[in-house]
C-alpha positions in Angstrom: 7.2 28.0 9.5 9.7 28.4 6.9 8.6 30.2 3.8 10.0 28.7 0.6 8.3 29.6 -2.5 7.6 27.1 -5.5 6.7 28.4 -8.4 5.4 24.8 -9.4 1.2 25.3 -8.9 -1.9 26.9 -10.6 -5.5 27.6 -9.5 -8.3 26.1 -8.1 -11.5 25.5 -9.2 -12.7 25.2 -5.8 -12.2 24.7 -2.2 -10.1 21.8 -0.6 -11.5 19.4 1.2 -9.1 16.7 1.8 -5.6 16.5 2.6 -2.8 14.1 1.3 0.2 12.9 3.0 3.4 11.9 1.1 6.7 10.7 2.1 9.7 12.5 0.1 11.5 9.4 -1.0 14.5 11.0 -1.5 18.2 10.7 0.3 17.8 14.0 1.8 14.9 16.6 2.7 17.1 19.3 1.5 17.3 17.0 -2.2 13.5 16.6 -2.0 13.0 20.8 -1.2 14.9 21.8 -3.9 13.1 19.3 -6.3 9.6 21.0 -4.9 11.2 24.2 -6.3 12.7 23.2 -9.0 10.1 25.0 -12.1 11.8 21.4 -14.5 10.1 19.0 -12.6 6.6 19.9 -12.3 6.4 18.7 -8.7 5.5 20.2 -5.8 3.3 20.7 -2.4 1.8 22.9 0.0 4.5 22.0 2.8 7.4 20.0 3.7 8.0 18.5 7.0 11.5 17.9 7.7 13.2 15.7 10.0 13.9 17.9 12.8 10.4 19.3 12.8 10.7 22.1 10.9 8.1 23.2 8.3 8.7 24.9 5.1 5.4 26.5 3.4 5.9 26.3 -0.3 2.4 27.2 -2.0 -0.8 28.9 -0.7 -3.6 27.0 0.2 -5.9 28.8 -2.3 -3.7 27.3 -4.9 -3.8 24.1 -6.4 -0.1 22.3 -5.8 1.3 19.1 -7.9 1.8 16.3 -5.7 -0.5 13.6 -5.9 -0.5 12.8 -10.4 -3.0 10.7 -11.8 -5.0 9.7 -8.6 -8.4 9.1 -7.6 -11.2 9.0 -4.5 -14.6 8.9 -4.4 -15.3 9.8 -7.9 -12.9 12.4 -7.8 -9.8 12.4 -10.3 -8.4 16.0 -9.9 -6.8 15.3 -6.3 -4.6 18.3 -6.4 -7.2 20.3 -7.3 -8.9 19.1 -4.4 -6.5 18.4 -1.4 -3.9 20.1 0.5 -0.3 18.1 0.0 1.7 17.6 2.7 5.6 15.6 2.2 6.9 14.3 4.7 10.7 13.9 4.7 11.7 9.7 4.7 14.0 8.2 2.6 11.3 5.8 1.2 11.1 2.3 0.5 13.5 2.6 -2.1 16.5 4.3 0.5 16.1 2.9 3.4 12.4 3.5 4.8 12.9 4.3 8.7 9.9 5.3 11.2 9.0 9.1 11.0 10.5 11.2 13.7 8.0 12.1 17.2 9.1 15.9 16.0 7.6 15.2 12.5 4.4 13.6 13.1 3.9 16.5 16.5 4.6 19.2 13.1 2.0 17.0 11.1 -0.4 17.0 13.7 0.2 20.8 14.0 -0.3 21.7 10.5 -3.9 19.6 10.5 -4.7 21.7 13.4 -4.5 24.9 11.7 -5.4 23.5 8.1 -8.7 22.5 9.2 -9.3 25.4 11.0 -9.2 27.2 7.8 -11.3 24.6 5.6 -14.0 22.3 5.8 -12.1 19.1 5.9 -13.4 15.9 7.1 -11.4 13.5 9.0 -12.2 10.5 6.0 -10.5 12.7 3.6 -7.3 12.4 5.2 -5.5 10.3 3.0 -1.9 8.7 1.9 -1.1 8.9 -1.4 -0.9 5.1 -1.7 -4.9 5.4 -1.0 -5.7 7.8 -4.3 -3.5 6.0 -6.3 -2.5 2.5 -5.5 -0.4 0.2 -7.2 1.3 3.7 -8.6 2.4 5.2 -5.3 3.0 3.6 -1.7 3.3 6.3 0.7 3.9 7.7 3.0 4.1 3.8 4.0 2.9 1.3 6.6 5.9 3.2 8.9 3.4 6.1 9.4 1.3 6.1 12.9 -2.0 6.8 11.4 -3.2 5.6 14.4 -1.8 8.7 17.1 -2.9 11.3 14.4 -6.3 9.5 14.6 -5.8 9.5 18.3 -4.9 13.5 18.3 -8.0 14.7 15.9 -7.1 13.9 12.8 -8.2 10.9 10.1 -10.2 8.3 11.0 -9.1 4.9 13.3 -11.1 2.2 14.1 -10.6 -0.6 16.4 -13.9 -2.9 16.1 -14.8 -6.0 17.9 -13.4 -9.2 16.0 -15.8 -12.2 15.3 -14.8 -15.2 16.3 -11.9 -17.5 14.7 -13.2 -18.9 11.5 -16.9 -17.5 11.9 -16.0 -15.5 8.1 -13.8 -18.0 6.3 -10.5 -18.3 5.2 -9.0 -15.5 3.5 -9.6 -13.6 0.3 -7.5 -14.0 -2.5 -6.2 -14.8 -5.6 -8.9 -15.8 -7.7 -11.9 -16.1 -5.0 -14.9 -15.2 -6.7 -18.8 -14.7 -5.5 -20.4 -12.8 -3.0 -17.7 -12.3 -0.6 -15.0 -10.5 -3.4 -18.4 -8.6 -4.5 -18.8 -7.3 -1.2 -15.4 -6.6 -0.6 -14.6 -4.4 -4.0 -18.3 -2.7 -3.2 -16.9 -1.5 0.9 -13.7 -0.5 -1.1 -15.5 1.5 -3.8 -17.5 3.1 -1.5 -14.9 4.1 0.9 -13.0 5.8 -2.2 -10.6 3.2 -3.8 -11.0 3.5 -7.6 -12.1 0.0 -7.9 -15.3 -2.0 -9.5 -17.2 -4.5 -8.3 -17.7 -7.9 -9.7 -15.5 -10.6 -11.5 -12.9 -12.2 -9.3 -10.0 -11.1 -6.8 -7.6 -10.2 -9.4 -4.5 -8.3 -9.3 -6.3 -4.9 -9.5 -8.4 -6.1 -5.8 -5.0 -7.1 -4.2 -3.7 -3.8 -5.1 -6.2 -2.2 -3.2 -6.7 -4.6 -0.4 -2.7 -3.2 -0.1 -3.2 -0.1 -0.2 -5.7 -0.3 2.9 -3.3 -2.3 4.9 -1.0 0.3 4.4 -3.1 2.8 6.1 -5.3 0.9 8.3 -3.7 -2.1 9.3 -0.1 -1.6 8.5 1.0 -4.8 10.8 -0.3 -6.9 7.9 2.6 -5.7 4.9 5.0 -7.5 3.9 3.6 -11.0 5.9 1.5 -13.6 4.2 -2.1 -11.1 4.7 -1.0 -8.6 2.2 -3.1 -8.4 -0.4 -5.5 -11.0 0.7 -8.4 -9.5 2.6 -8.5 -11.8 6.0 -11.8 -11.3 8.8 -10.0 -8.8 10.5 -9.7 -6.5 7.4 -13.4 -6.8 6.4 -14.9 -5.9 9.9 -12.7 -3.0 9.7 -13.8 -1.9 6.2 -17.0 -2.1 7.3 -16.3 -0.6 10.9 -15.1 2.5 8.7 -17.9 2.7 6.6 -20.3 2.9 9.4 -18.3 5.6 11.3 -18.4 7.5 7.5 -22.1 6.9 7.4 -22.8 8.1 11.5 -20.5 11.1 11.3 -21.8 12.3 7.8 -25.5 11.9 9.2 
């Protein structure tokens, strides 16, 4: 652990309870660390996870960082007052997005361990950033392996039992309306997604059907699924809902 100060936080009014990953998006992690310290640009986070592994601790816990803007989840719009922000060196979409390094996501997993060992953080508040604030943000991407930090403790992974080919329809999409986009927007409002329910599958749904594939089924970005809400999607928005619903029992 590398300690690097930012001077760019404030307080909390309360404890964290979730924690939100980021990719840097920047050329370099040592552009993207001196941005995170820079006082200007009113940007930073709790730690930066570099390439090679290393991790540089910029702000206390206790404090309340600036990485995740105007952003929302379950009813909650002051997501740096309530998370723990975590950037995670990558070029980004916009310089070349590559896969995250094995010593990365190992110093990830690491930091989760002794995060939550410090506060009461459940594993459905373990978000990207694209989830509090689609549209606006898409990291840390559909590159990152949600899946083995699922698989090591950490977030929430599900891998439910498909029905059978056509037994729920074509597609959502583009216009749809009725029962089916109603029940879709209510399992994304519920998860978190700042989204209401009822009119039709407009631009604001796709966004947010997008922003779940990102992080829970990141095979289906950039093919013709993404932003359409296909079987597979639904059973797993509702797959995640009941594991919400059984572990917060």
């Amino acid at each position: 652990m590398i300690e690097t100060p930012s001077p760019n936080f404030n307080e909390r009014k309360g404890p964290p309870d979730m924690v939100v990953l980021h990719y840097t998006g920047m050329m370099t992690g040592q552009a993207a660390l001196e941005r995170l310290c820079d006082p200007a640009s009113q940007v930073s986070a709790h730690y930066l996870v570099e390439e090679d592994g290393r991790v540089f601790h910029l702000i206390a816990e206790e404090r309340r960082a600036w990485h995740s803007g105007v952003s929302f989840w379950k009813g909650e719009t002051d997501i740096n007052g309530a998370s723990i922000g975590i950037e995670i060196v990558n070029p980004g979409h916009e310089f070349g997005y590559i896969d995250f390094s094995p010593a990365q996501i190992d110093a990830v997993i690491g930091l989760l361990d002794h995060i939550r060992e410090r506060w009461d953080i459940p594993d459905h508040r373990i978000l990207g950033h694209s989830d509090v604030a689609p549209g606006r943000k898409i990291d840390p991407g559909e590159r990152f392996p949600w899946q083995e930090l699922a698989a090591h403790g950490h977030g929430l992974w599900v891998q439910p039992d498909m029905p059978p080919e056509g037994a729920m329809g074509p597609p959502l999409g583009a216009g749809d309306e009725g029962l089916g986009v109603f029940s879709l927007q209510s399992a994304l409002g519920k998860l978190g997604y700042n989204i209401l329910a009822g009119g039709p599958y407009d631009a604001e749904t796709a966004t947010v059907v997008t922003a779940f594939q990102r992080h829970w089924l990141p095979d289906q970005i950039g093919g013709d699924l993404e932003g359409r809400a296909d079987a597979k999607l639904r059973v797993t928005l509702m797959a995640l809902l009941r594991h919400i619903s059984l572990t917060d029992a």
